[in-house]
C-alpha positions as CSV (number, residue, x, y, z in Angstrom):
1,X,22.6,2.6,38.1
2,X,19.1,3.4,37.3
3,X,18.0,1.9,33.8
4,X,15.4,3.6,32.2
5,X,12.9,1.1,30.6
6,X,9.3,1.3,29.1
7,X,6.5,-0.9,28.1
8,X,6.6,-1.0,24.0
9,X,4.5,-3.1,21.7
10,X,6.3,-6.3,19.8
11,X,5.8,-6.8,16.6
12,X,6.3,-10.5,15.1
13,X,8.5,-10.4,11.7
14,X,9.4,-13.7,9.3
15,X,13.1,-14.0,7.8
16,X,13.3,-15.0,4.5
17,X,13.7,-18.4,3.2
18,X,13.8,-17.0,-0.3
19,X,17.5,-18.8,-2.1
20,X,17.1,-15.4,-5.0
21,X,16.8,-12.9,-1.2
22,X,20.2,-11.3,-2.1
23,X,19.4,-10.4,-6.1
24,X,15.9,-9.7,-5.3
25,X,16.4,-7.0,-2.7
26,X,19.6,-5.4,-4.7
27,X,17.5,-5.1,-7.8
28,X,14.3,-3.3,-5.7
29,X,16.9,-1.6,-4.3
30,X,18.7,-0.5,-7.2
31,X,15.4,0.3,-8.9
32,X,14.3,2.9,-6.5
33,X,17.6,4.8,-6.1
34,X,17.0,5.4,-9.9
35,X,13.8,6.2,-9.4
36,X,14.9,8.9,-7.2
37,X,17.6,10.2,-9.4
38,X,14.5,10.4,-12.3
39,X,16.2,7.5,-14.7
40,X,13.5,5.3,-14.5
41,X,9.8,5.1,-13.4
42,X,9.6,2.5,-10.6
43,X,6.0,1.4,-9.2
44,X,5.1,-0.3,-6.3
45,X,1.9,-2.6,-6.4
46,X,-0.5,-4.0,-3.8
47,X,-3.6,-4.8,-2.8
48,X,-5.1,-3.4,0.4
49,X,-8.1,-4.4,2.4
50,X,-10.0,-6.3,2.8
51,X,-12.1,-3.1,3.9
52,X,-14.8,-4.3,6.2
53,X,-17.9,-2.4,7.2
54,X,-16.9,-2.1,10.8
55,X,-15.6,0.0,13.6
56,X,-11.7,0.7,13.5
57,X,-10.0,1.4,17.1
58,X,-7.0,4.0,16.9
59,X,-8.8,6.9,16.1
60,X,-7.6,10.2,18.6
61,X,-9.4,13.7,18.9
62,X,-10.4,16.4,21.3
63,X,-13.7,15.0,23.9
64,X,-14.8,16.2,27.1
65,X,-13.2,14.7,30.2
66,X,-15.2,11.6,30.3
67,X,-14.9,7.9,29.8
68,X,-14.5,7.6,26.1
69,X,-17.6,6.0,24.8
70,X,-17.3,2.3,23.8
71,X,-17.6,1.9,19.9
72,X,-20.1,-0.8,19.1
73,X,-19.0,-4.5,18.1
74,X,-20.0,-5.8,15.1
75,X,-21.3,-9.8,15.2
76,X,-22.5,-10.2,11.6
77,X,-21.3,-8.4,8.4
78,X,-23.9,-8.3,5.6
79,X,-22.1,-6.0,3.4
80,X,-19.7,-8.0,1.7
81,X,-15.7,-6.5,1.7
82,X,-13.8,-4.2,-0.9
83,X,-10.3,-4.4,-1.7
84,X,-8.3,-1.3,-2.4
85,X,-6.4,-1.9,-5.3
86,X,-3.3,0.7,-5.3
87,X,0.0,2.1,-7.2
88,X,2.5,4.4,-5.5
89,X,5.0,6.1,-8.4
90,X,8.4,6.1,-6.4
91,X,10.4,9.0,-8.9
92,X,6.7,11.1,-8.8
93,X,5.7,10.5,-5.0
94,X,2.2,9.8,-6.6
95,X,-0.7,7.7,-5.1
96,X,-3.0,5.6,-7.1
97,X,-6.0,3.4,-6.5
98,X,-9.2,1.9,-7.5
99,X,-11.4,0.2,-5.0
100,X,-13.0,-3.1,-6.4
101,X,-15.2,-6.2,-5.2
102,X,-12.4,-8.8,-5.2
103,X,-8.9,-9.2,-6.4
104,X,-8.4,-11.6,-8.9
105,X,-6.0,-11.4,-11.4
106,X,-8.3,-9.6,-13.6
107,X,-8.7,-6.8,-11.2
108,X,-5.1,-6.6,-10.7
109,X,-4.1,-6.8,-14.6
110,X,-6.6,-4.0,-15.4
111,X,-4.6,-1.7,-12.7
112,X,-1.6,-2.7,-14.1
113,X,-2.9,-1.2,-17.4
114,X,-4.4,1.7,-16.4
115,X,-0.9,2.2,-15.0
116,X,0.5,1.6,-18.3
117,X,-1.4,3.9,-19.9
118,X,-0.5,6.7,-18.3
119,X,3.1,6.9,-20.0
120,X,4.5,7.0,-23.1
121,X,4.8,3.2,-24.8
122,X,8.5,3.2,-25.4
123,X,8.7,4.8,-21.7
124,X,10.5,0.9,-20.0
125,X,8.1,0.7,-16.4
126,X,9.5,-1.1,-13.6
127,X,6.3,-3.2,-11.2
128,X,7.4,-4.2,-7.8
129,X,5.4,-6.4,-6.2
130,X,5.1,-9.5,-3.9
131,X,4.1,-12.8,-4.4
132,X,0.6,-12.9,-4.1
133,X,-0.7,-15.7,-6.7
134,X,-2.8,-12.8,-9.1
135,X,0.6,-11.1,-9.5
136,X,2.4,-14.4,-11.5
137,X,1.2,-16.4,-14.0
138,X,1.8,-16.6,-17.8
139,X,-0.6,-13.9,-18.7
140,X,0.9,-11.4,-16.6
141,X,4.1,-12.6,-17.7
142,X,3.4,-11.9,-21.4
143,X,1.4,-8.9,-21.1
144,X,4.7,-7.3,-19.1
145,X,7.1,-8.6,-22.6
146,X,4.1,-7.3,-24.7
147,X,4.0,-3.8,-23.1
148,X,7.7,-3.2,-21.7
149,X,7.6,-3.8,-18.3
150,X,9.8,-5.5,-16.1
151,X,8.3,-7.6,-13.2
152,X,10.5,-6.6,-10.1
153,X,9.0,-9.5,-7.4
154,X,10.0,-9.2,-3.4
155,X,11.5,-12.2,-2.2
156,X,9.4,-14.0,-0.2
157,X,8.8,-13.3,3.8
158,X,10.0,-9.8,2.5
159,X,7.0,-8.0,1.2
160,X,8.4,-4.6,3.5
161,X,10.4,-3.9,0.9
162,X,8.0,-3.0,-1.3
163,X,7.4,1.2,-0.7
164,X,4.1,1.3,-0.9
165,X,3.7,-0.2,3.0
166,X,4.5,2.8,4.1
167,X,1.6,4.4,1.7
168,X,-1.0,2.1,3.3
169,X,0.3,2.8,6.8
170,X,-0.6,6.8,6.4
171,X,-3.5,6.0,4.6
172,X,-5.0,4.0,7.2
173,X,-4.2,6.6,9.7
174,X,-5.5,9.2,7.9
175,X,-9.0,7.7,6.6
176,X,-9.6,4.4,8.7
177,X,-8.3,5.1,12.1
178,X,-11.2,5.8,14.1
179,X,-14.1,5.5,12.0
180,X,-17.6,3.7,11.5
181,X,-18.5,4.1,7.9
182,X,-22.1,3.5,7.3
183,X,-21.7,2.1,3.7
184,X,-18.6,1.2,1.0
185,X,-19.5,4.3,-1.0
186,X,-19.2,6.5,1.8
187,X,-15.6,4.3,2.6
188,X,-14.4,4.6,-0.8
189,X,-15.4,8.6,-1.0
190,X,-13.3,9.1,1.8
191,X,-10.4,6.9,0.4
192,X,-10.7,8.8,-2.6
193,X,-10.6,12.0,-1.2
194,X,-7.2,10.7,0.7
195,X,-5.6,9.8,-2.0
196,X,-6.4,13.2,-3.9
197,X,-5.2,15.5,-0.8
198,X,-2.1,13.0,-0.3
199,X,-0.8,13.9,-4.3
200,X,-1.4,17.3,-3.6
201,X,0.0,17.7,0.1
202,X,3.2,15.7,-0.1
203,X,5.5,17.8,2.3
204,X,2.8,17.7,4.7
205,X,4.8,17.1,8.2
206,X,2.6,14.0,9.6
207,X,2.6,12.5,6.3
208,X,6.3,12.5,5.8
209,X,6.7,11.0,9.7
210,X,4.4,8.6,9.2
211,X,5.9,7.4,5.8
212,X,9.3,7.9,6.9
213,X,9.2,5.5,10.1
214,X,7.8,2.8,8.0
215,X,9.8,2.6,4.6
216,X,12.6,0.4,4.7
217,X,14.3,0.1,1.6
């Protein structure tokens, strides 16, 4: 019998030690199915990045029949990094980010309430996020009491089961795969520019695949 085999790429994945895993995936669970069904507004937090000046393999596009030319290394990196600070609504299928120069707590609270504001006070929000340090603390936990949120935390090992993965997957493909940006303002333009043609193209086909094939939850 002939077995029919290929060479695939491994990827390494952690299981979770978290002792809450159980109630903390039901409840992300349970929060985006009604998100779906429109009975509550469910957003997923993150921080992406860091975004280094620097060439990024994977890009793919029409060239003459040639050896592909050799993008350049890069040994030092003057420039500093950014970090893409981002929101995806689940029940809206909407994109949000603002690019900053770190991602402190302070930069994370301020997305949190530009978030916020965008709906109606006695509208209850519902933040899933993972556990990186900026996202717990005693001022984030009071600011969530203060403004009707609920905190809706990953377990830990488990951050794939927060939807917005799959956002940063396409976006990467879309705006980073293959480039050599000569400056973070042209970076973040093109970011930008992403995220407003994602909002507005949201049945496009490669988008959906790309999102589909990485959501897990």
């Amino acid at each position: 019998m002939q077995l029919r085999v290929r060479f695939q790429a491994v990827r390494t994945w952690k299981r979770s030690t978290d002792p809450d895993f159980a109630a903390k995936r039901d409840r992300i669970v349970e929060l985006y199915e009604l998100a779906e069904a429109g009975q509550a507004v469910v957003i997923c937090l993150d921080e992406f990045g860091p975004l280094n000046l620097q060439p990024q393999p994977g890009g793919k596009g029409w060239a003459p029949r040639a050896k592909p030319k050799r993008i350049r290394a890069t040994y030092k990196r003057p420039h500093g990094v950014r970090h893409l600070i981002s929101a995806y609504d689940v029940g809206a299928d909407r994109l949000y980010g603002h690019i900053k120069k770190r991602k402190t707590r302070v930069e994370f609270l301020e997305s949190c309430r530009y978030i916020r504001s965008l709906h109606r006070v006695e509208t209850r929000l519902h933040f899933v996020f993972n556990n990186f340090s900026p996202h717990h603390g005693k001022q984030m936990r009071d600011w969530a009491i203060a403004n009707n949120v609920e905190l809706a935390y990953t377990p830990h090992y488990a951050s794939w089961l927060n939807r917005i993965e799959a956002q940063f997957r396409a976006l990467r493909y879309f705006t980073l795969a293959g480039t050599d940006h000569p400056d973070h303002a042209t970076q973040a333009r093109l970011i930008r520019r992403y995220i407003h043609w994602r909002n507005h193209n949201t049945d496009n086909p490669r988008l959906q695949r790309l999102i589909n094939t990485a959501n897990v939850a």
